[in-house]
C-alpha positions in Angstrom: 131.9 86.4 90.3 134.8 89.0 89.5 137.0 86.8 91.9 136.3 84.2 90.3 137.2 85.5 87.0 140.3 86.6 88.0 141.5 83.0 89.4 140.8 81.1 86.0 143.1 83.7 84.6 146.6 82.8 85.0 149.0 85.4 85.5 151.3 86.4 82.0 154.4 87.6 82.8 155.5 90.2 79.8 158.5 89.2 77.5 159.9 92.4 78.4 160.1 91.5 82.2 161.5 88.6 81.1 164.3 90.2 79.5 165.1 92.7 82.7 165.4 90.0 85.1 167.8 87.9 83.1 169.8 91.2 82.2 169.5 92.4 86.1 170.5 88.8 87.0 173.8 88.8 84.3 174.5 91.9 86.3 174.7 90.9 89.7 177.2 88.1 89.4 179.8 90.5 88.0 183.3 88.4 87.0 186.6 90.2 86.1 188.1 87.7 83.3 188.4 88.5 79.7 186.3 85.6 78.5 183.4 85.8 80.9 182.9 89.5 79.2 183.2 88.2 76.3 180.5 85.5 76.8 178.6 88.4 79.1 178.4 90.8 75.8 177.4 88.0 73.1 174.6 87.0 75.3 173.0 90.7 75.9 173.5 90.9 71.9 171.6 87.8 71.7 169.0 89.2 73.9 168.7 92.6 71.8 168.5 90.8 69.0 165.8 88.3 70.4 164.0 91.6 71.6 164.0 93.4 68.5 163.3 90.2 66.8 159.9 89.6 69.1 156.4 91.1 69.1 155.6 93.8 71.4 153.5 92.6 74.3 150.9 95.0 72.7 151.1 93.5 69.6 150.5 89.7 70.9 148.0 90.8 73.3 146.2 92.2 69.8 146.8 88.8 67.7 145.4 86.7 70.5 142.1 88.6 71.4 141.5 89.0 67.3 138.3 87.4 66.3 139.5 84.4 63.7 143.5 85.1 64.1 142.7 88.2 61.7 145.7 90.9 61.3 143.0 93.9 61.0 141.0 94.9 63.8 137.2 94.8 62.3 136.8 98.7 62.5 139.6 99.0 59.5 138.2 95.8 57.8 134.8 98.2 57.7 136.7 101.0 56.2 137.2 102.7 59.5 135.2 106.1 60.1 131.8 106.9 61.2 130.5 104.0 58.8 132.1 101.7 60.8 131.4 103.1 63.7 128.0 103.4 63.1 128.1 99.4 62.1 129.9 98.2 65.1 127.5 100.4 67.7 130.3 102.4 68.8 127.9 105.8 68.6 124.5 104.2 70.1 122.5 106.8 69.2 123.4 107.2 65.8 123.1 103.2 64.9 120.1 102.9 66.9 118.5 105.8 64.4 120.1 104.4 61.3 118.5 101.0 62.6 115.2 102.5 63.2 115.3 104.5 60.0 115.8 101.3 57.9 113.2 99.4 60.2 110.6 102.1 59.2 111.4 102.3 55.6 111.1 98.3 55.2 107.8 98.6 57.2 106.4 101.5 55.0 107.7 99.8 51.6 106.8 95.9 52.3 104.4 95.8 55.1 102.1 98.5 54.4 102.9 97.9 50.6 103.5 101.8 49.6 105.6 101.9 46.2 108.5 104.5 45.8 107.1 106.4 42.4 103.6 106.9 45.3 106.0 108.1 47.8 108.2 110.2 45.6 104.8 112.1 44.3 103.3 112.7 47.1 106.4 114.3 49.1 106.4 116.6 45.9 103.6 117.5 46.6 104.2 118.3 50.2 106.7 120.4 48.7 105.1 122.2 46.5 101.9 123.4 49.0 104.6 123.7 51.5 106.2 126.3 49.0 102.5 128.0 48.5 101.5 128.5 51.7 104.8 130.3 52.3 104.8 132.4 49.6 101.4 133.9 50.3 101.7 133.8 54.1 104.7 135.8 54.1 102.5 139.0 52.5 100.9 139.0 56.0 103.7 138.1 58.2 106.1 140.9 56.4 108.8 138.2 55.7 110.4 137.7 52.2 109.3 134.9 50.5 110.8 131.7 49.7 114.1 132.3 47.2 113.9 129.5 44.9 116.9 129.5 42.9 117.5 129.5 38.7 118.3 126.7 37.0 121.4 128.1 34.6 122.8 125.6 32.2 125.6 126.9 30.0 124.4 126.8 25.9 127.8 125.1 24.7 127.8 122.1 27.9 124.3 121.4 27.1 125.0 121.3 23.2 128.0 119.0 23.9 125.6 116.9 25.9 122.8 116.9 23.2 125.2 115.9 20.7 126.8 113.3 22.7 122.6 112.0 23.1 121.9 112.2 19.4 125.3 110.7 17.9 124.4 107.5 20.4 120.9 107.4 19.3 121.8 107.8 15.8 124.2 104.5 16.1 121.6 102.7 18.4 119.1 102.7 15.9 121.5 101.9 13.0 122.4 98.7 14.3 118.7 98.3 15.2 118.4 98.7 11.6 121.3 96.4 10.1 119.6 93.8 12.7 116.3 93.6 11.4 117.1 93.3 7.9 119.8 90.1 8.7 123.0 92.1 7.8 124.3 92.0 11.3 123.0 88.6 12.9 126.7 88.7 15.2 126.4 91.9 16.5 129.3 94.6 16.8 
């Protein structure tokens, strides 16, 4: 089947190997007058400038194998990255858990009908016997118990906050206000 492949494939020769045969070929039939190296040296400049001027072989390889003539190869249309190559299956063990991950979260929110505010309770929960049974097995197992870290908020960020809160509540309500009696029917 591989043989047969290969025979509906015709055979591309590269513009590059175009370009060394008719340079190689210039070459050989070598000509002492004036005006044949004259004509000899505007062609190869025509050639260089046709070469520079071209595509790399690479590059219209690239454009004809594109899905949809795109310029972008899809991995930098994605962003590029482990997203990507987590979206294209380039890591198959890593999309095939993302895939299973999502597959188990759609069948434990629609299927089974759980709600998030259920879920988010009862892993707290979990937590927080988790936390217990630590804390008072480690007396008997001579291990420290679990660190739980403190909560420090500095006084003046949390004032600038509340302040923020109460000068948009204060102006929430005001136009609340100005709407119900009918001096502001339009609105700020």
């Amino acid at each position: 089947m591989a043989d047969h492949h290969d025979e509906i494939e015709p055979k591309v020769e590269s513009f590059m190997d175009k370009i060394s045969e008719k340079v190689q070929r210039d070459d050989s039939s070598s000509s002492d007058s004036d005006s044949d190296n004259k004509k000899k040296k505007q062609h190869d400049d025509e050639l260089k400038k046709k070469h520079h001027d071209a595509p790399s072989p690479t590059s219209m390889k690239s454009k004809i194998y594109r899905l949809f003539g795109r310029e972008k190869p899809v991995h930098k249309v994605f962003g590029g990255g482990k997203p990507a190559d987590v979206f294209l299956w380039r890591n198959k063990k890593i999309s095939a858990s993302v895939l299973g991950g999502a597959t188990a979260v759609w069948v434990f929110f629609e299927l089974l009908e759980y709600h998030l505010l259920t879920l988010v309770c009862h892993v707290l929960i979990l937590a927080f016997a988790v936390l217990f049974l630590w804390s008072n097995a480690s007396k008997f197992i001579n291990k420290s118990p679990p660190r739980i870290p403190d909560v420090r908020i500095p006084e003046d960020k949390f004032l600038q906050i509340a302040v923020g809160l109460r000068n948009e509540l204060n102006q929430a309500l005001d136009t609340l206000r100005n709407i119900a009696s009918g001096r502001d029917l339009r609105g700020r």
